[in-house]
GUMARVO-800607 format. One record per atom (N, C-alpha, C): residue in three letters; x, y, z. Coordinates in steps of 0.02 Angstrom, whole numbers, padded with zeros to 5 digits, always signed. Layout:
# residues N
ALAXYZ ...
END
This chain:
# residues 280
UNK+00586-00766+01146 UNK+00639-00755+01194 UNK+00620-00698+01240 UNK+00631-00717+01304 UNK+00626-00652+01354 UNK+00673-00600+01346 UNK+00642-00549+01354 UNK+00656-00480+01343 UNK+00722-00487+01397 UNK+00775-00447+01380 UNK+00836-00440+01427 UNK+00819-00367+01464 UNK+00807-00361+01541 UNK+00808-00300+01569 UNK+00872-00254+01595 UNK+00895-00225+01571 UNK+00962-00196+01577 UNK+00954-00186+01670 UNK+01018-00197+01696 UNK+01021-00192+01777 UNK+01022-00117+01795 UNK+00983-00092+01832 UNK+01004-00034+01848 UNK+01038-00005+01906 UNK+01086+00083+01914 UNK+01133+00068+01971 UNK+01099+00061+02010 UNK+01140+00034+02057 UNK+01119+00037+02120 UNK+01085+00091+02147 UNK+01102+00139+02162 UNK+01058+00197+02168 UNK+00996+00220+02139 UNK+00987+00180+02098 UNK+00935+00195+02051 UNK+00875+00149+02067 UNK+00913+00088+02072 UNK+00841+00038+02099 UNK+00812+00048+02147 UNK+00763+00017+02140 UNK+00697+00049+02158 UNK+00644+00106+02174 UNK+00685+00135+02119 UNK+00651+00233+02133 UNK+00599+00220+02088 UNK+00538+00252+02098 UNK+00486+00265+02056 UNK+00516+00302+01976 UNK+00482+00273+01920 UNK+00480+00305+01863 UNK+00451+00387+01875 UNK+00423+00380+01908 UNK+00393+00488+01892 UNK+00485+00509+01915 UNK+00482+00482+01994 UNK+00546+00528+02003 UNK+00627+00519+01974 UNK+00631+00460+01917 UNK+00663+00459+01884 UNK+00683+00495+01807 UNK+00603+00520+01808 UNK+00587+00569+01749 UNK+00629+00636+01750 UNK+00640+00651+01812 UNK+00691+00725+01828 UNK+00745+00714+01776 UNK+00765+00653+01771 UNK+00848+00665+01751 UNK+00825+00690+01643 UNK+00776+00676+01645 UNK+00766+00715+01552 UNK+00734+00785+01561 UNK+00722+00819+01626 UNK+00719+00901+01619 UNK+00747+00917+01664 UNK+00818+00912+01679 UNK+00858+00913+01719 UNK+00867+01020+01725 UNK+00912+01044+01652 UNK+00877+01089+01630 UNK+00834+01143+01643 UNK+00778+01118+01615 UNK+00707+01148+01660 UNK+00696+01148+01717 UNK+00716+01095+01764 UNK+00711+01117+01823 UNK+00737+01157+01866 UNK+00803+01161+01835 UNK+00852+01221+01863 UNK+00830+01297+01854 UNK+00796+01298+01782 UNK+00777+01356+01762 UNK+00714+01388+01781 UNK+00674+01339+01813 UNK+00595+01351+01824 UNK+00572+01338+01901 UNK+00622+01300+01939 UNK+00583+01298+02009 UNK+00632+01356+02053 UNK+00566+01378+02092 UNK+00572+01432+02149 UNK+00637+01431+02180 UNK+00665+01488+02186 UNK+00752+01496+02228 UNK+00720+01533+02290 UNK+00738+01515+02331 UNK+00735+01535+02404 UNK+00772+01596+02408 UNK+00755+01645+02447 UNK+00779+01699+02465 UNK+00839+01692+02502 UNK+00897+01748+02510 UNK+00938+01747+02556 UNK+00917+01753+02656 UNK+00855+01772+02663 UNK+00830+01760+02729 UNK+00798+01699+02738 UNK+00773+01652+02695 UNK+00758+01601+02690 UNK+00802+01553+02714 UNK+00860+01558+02657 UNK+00936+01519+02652 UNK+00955+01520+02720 UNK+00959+01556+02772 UNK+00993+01593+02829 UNK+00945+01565+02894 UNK+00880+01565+02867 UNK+00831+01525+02912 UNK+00839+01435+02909 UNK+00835+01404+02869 UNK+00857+01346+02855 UNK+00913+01320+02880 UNK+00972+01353+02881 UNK+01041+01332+02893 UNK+01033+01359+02971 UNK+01004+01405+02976 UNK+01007+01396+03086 UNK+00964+01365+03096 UNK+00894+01336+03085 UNK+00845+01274+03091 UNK+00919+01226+03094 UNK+00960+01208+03047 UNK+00980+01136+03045 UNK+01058+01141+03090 UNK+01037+01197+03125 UNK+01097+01191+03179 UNK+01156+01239+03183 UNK+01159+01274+03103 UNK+01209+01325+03110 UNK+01286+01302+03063 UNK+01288+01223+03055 UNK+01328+01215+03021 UNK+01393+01189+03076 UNK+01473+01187+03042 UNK+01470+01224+02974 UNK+01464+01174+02918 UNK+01461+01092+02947 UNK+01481+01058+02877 UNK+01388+01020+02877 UNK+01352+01051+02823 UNK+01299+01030+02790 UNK+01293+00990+02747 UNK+01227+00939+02746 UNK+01204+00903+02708 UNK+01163+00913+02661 UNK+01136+00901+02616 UNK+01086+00951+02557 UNK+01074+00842+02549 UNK+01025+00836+02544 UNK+00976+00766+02534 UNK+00957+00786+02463 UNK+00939+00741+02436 UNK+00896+00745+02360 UNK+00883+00802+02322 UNK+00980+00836+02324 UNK+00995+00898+02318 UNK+00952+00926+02246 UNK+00961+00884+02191 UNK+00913+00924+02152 UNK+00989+00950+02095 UNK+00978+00995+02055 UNK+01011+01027+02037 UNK+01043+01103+02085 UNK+01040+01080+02155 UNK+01084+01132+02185 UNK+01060+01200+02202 UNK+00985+01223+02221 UNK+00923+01268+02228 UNK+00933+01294+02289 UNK+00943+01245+02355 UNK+00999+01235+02406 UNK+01062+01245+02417 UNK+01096+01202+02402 UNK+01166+01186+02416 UNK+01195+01239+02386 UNK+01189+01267+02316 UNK+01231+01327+02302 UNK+01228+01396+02358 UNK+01152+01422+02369 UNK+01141+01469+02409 UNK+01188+01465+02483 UNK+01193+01415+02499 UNK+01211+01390+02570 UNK+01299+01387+02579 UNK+01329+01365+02514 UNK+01389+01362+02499 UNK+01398+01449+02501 UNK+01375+01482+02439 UNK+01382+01550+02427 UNK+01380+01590+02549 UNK+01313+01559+02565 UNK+01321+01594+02640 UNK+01378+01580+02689 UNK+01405+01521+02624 UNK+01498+01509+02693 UNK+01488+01430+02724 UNK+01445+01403+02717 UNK+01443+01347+02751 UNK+01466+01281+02702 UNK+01497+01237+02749 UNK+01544+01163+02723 UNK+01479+01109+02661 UNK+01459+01141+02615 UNK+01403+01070+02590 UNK+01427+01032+02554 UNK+01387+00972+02570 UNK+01408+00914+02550 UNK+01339+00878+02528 UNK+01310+00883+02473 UNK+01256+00853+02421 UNK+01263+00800+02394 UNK+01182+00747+02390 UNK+01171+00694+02376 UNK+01125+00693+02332 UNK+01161+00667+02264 UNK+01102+00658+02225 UNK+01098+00603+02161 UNK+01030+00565+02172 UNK+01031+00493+02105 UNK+01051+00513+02052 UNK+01007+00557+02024 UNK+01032+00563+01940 UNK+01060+00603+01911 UNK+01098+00575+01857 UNK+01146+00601+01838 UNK+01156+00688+01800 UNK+01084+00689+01771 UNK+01082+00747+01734 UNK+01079+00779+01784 UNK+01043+00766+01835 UNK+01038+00823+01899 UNK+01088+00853+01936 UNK+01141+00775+01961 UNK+01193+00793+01967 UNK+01230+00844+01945 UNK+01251+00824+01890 UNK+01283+00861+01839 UNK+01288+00927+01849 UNK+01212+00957+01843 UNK+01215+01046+01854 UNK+01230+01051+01920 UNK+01202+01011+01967 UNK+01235+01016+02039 UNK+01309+01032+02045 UNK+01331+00974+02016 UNK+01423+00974+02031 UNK+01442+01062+01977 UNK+01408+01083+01943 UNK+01442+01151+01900 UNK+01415+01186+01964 UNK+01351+01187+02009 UNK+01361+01255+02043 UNK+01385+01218+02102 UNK+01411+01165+02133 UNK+01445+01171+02201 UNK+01510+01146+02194 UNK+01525+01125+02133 UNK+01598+01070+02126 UNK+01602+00996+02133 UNK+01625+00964+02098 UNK+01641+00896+02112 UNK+01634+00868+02157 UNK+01673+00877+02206 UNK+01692+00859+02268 UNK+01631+00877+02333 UNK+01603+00889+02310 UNK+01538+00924+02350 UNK+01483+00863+02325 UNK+01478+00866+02271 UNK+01423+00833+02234 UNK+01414+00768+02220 UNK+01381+00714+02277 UNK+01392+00655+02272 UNK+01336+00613+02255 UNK+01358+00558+02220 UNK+01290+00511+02175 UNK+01265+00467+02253 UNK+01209+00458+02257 UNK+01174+00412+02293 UNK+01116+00441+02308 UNK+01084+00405+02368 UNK+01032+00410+02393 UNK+01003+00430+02466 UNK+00939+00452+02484 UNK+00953+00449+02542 UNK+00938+00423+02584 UNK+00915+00334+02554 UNK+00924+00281+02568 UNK+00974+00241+02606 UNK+01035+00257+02560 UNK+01103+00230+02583 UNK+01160+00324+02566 UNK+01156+00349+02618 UNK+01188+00400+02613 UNK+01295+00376+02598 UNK+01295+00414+02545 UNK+01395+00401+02541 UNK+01441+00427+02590 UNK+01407+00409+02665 UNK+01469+00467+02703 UNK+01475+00424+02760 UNK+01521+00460+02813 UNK+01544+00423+02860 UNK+01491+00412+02912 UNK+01499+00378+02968 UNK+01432+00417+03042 UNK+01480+00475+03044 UNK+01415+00488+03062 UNK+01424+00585+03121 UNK+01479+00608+03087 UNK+01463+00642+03014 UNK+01486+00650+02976 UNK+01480+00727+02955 UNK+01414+00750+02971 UNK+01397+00821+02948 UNK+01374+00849+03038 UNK+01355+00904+03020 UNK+01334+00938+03077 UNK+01269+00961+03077 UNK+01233+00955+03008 UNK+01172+00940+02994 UNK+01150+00938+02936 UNK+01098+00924+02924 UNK+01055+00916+02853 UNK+00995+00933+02838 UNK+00990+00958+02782 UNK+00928+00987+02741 UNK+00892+00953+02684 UNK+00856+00954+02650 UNK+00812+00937+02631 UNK+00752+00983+02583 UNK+00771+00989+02506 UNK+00702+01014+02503 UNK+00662+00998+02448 UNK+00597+01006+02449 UNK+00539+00967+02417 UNK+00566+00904+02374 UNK+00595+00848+02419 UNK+00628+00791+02389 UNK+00584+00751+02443 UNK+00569+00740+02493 UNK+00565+00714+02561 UNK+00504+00660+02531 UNK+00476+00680+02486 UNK+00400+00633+02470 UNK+00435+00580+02428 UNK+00488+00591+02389 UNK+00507+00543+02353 UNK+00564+00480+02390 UNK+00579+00491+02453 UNK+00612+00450+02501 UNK+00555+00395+02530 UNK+00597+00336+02564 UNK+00565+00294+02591 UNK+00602+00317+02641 UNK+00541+00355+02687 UNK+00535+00390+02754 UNK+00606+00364+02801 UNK+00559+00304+02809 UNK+00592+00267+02868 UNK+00666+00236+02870 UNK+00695+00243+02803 UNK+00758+00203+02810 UNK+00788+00274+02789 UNK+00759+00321+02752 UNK+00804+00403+02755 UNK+00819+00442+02826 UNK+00782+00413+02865 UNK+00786+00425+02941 UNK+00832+00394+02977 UNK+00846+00334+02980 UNK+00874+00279+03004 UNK+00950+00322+02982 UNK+00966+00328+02903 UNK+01028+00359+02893 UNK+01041+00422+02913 UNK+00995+00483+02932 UNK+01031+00524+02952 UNK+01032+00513+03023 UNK+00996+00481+03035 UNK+01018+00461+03121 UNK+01090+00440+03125 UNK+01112+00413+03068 UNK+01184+00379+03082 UNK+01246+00462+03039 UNK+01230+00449+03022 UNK+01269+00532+02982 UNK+01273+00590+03002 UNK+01223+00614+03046 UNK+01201+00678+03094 UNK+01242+00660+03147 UNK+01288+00725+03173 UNK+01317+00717+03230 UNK+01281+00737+03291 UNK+01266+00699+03354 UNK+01235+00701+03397 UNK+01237+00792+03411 UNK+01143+00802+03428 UNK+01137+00894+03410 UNK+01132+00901+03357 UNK+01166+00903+03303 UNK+01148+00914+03237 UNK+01093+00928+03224 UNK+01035+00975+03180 UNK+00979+00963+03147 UNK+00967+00961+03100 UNK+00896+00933+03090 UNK+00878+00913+02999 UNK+00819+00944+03008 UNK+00812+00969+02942 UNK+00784+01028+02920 UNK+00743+00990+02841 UNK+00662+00987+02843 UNK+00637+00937+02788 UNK+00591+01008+02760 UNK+00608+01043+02698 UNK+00583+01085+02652 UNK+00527+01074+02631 UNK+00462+01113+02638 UNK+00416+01085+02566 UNK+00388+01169+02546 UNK+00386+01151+02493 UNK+00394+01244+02469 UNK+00310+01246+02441 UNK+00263+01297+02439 UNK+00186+01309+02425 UNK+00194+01391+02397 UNK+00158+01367+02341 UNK+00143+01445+02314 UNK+00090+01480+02382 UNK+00097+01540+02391 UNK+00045+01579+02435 UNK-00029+01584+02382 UNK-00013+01581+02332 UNK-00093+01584+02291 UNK-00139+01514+02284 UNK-00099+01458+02306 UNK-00145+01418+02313 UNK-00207+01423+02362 UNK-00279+01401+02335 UNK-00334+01431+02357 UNK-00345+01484+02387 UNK-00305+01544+02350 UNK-00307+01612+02375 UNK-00363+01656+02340 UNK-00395+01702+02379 UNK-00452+01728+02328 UNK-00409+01795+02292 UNK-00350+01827+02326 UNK-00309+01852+02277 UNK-00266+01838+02228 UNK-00263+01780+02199 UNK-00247+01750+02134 UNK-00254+01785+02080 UNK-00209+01804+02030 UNK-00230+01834+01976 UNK-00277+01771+01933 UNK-00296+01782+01881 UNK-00324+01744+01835 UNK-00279+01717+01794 UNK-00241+01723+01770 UNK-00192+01663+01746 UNK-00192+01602+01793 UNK-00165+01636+01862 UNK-00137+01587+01913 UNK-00221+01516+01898 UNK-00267+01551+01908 UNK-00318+01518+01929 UNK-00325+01480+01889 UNK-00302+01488+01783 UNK-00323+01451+01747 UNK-00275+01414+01759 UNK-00216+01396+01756 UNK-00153+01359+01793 UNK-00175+01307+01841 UNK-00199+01310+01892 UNK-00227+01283+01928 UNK-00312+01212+01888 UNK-00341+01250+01866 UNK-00366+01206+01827 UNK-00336+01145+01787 UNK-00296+01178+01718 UNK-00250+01145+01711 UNK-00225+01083+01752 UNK-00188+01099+01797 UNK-00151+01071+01866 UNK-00183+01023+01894 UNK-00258+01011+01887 UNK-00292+00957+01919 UNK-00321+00936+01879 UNK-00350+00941+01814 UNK-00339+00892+01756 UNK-00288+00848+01740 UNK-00247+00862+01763 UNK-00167+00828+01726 UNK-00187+00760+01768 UNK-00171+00692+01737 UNK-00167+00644+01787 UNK-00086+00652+01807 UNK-00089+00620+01872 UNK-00024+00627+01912 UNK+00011+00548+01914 UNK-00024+00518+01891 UNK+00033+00445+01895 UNK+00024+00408+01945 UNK+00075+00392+01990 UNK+00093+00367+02067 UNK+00132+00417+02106 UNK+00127+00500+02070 UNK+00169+00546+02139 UNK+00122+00519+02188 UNK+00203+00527+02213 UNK+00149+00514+02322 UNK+00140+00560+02336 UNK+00170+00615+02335 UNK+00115+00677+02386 UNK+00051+00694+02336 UNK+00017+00679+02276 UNK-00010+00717+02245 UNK-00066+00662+02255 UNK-00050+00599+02253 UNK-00098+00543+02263 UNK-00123+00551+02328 UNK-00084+00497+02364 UNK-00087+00508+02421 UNK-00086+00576+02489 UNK-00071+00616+02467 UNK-00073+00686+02476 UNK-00015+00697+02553 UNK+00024+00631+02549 UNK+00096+00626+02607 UNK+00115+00674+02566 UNK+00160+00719+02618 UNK+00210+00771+02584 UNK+00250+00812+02666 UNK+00242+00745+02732 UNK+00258+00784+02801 UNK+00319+00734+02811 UNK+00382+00742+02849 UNK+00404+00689+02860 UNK+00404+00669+02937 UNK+00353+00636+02946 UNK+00306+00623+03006 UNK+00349+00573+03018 UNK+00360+00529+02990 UNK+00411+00442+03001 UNK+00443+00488+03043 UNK+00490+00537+03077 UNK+00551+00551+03105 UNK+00517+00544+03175 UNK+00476+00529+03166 UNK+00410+00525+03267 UNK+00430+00453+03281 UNK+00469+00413+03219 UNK+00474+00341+03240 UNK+00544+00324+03251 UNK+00569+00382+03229 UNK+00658+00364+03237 UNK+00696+00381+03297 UNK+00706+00337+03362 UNK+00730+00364+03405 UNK+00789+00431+03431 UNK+00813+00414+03368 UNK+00884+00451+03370 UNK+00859+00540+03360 UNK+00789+00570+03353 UNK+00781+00618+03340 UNK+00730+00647+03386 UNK+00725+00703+03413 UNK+00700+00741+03455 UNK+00638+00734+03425 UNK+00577+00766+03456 UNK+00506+00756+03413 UNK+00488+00827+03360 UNK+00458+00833+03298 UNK+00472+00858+03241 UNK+00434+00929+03268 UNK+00480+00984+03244 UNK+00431+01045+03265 UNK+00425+01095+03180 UNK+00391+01145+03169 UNK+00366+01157+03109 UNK+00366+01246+03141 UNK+00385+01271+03059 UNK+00376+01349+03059 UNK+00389+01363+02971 UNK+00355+01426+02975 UNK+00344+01430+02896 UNK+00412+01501+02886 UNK+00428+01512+02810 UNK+00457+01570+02818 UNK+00428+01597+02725 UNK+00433+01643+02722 UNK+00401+01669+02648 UNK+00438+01688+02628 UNK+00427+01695+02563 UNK+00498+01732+02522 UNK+00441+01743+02438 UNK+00490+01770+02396 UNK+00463+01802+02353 UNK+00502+01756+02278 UNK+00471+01733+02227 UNK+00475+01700+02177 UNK+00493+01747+02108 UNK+00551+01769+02070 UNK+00557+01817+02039 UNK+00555+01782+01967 UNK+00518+01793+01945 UNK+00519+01739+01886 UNK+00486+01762+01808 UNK+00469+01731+01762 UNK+00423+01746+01683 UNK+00399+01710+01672 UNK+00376+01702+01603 UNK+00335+01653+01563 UNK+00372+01592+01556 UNK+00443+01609+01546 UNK+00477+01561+01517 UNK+00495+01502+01574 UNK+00516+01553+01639 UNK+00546+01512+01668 UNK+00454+01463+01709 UNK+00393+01521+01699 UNK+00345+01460+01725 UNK+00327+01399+01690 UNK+00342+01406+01618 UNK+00351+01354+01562 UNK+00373+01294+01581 UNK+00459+01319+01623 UNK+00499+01293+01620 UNK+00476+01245+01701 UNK+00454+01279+01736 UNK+00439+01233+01794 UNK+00384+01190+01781 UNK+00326+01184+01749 UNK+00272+01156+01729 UNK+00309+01086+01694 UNK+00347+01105+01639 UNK+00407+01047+01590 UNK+00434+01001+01651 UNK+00460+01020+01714 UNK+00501+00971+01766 UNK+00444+00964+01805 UNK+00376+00952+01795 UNK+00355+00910+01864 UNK+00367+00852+01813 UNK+00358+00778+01892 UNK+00379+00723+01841 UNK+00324+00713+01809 UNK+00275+00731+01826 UNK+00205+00688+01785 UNK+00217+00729+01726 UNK+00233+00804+01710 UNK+00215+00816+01635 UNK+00292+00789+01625 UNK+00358+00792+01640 UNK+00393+00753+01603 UNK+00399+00672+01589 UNK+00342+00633+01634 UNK+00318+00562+01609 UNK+00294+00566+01546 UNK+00264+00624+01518 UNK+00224+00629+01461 UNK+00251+00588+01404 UNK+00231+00578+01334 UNK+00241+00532+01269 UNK+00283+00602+01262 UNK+00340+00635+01216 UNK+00368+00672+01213 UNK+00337+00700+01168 UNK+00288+00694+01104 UNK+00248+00722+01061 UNK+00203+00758+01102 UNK+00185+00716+01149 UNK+00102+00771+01190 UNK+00142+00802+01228 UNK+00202+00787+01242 UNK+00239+00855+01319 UNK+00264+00905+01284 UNK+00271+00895+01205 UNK+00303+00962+01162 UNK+00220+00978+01155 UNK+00171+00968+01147 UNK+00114+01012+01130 UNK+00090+01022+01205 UNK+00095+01026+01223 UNK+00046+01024+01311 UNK+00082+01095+01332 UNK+00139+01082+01330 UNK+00190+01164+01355 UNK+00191+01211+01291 UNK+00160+01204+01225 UNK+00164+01234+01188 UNK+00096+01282+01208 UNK+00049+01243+01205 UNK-00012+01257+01235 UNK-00044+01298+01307 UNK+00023+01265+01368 UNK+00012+01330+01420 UNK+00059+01385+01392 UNK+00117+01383+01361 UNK+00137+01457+01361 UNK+00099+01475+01300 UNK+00047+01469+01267 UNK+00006+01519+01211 UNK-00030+01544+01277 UNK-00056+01503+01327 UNK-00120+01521+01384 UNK-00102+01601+01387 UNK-00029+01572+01429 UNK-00002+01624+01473 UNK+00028+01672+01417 UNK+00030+01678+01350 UNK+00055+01748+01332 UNK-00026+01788+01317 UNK-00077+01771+01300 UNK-00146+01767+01301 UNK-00165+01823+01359 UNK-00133+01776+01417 UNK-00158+01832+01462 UNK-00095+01880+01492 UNK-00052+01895+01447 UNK+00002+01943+01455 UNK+00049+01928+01507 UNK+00054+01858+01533 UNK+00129+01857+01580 UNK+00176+01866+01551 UNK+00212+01903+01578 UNK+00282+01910+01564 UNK+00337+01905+01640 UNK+00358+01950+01650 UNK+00374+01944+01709 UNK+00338+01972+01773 UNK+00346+01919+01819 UNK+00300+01903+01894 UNK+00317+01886+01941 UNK+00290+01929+01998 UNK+00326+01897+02072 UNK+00269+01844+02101 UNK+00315+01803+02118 UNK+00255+01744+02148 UNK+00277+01708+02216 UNK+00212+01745+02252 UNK+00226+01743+02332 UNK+00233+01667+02338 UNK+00277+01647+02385 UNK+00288+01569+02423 UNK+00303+01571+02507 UNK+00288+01525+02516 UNK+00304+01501+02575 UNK+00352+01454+02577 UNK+00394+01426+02642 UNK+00409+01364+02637 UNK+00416+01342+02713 UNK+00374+01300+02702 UNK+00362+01253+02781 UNK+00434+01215+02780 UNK+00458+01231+02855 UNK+00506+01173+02879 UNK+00488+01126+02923 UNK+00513+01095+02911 UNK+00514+01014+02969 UNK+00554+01019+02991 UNK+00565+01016+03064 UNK+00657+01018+03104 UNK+00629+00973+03157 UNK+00687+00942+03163 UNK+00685+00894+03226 UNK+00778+00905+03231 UNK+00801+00853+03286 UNK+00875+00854+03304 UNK+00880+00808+03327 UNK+00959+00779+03314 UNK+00985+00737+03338 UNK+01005+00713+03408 UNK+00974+00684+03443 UNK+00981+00664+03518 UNK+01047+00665+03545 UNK+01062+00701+03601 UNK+01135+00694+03611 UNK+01171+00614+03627 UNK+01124+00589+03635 UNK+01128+00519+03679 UNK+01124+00483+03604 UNK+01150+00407+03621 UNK+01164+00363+03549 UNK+01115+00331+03537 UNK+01081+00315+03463 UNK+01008+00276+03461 UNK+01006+00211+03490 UNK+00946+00215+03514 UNK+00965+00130+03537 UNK+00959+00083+03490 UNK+00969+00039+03497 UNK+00988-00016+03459 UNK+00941-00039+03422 UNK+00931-00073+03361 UNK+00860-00084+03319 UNK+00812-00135+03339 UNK+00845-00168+03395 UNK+00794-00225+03418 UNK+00770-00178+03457 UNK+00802-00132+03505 UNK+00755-00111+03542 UNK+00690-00079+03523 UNK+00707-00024+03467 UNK+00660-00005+03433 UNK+00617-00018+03394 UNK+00619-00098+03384 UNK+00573-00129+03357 UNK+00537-00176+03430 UNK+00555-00153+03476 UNK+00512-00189+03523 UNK+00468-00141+03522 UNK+00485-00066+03561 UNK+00449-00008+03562 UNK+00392-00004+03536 UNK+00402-00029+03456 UNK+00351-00012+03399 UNK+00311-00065+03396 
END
């Protein structure tokens, strides 16, 4: 007898297994990936127009959307899974914190006044996440696409932990991530979406305040080590934090950057999809 495949939600189909892996270190991810500075937070939200009612895309457990809420501004977050959700809705509220995609966004047109985005953008299908904030973004509005980089990558000031980390880091097989495979990680598709001005780029830095535990804890939420067999992902993180007490981390500042993507919403209405499929 054929195997019965349980249906999955709607929101859920057709997402890759790596980026479905988030929702079992939901957790860890909260506890281990980089928080943006308050000049950061402040740079982002005037990139995406100033507000006041914001969008947070493939919010994550809320890394974003809380900071942005806390600076006064209206957010309104989108996110598939549930565990993720979850800590989302404890730091922005219920009513803030909505299940979907940003595929098929849950909101009205010209609905927000702009939207953000961060290191989620690789796990979207570009072109139809475009298509919706074209329809959701109120004409002017901007969108603002996050991708966050340690400053020590291929840095010759790297401590030596960092460097053995890095080793590590490219041993690991990666699966089917798309930015890590394919090494996409720009959201260039927005050059094809009429409804948006053409994409302009600026970096802003900020500082990573963090330990052992919580780098543990970020290593545990990429999806490829949480794809792991759960026997080798309990020895694999057992194994970098012996590395890293070995070479005495404890607590560490760890320089970042984070590149934005901004483009804006055309004051004028998109044209129509035949047209834009003539164009193309």
């Amino acid at each position: 007898m054929d195997a019965v495949v349980p249906p999955c939600a709607p929101r859920l189909c057709g997402m890759p297994d790596l980026a479905r892996s988030f929702n079992d270190v939901a957790e860890a991810y909260d506890l281990g990936r980089p928080r943006y500075d308050d000049h950061a937070i402040a740079a982002i939200a005037a990139a995406a127009g100033g507000g006041p009612r914001l969008l947070d895309v493939g919010a994550g457990t809320g890394r974003l959307s809380a900071p942005l809420l806390e600076q006064g501004f209206d957010v309104v977050a989108v996110e598939p899974l549930d565990e993720m959700r979850a800590i989302l809705t404890r730091a922005i509220g219920p009513d803030r914190a909505l299940a979907g995609r940003a595929e098929a966004l849950p909101l009205p047109d010209a609905s927000v006044d702009g939207a953000v985005c961060s290191d989620a953008w690789h796990w979207f299908d570009g072109a139809r996440a475009a298509d919706e904030l074209a329809r959701v973004v109120r004409p002017g509005g901007g969108v603002v696409v996050c991708v966050t980089y340690p400053r020590w990558f291929g840095s010759d000031d790297a401590p030596d932990w960092w460097l053995d980390l890095g080793v590590v880091h490219t041993a690991l097989p990666k699966g089917d991530h798309p930015a890590l495979v394919s090494g996409w990680r720009e959201p260039d598709i927005f050059e094809g979406q009429p409804a948006f001005e053409e994409m302009q780029t600026r970096e802003e830095s900020f500082v990573h305040h963090t330990d052992r535990e919580g780098i543990v804890a970020h290593w545990a939420s990429m999806s490829f080590v949480a794809a792991l067999p759960e026997g080798q992902r309990t020895e694999f993180l057992g194994q970098l934090d012996r590395m890293l007490a070995r070479r005495g981390v404890e607590a560490v500042d760890i320089p970042y950057r984070v590149q934005l993507w901004i483009t804006r919403r055309r004051p004028a209405p998109a044209p129509p999809a035949d047209l834009r499929a003539a164009a193309s």
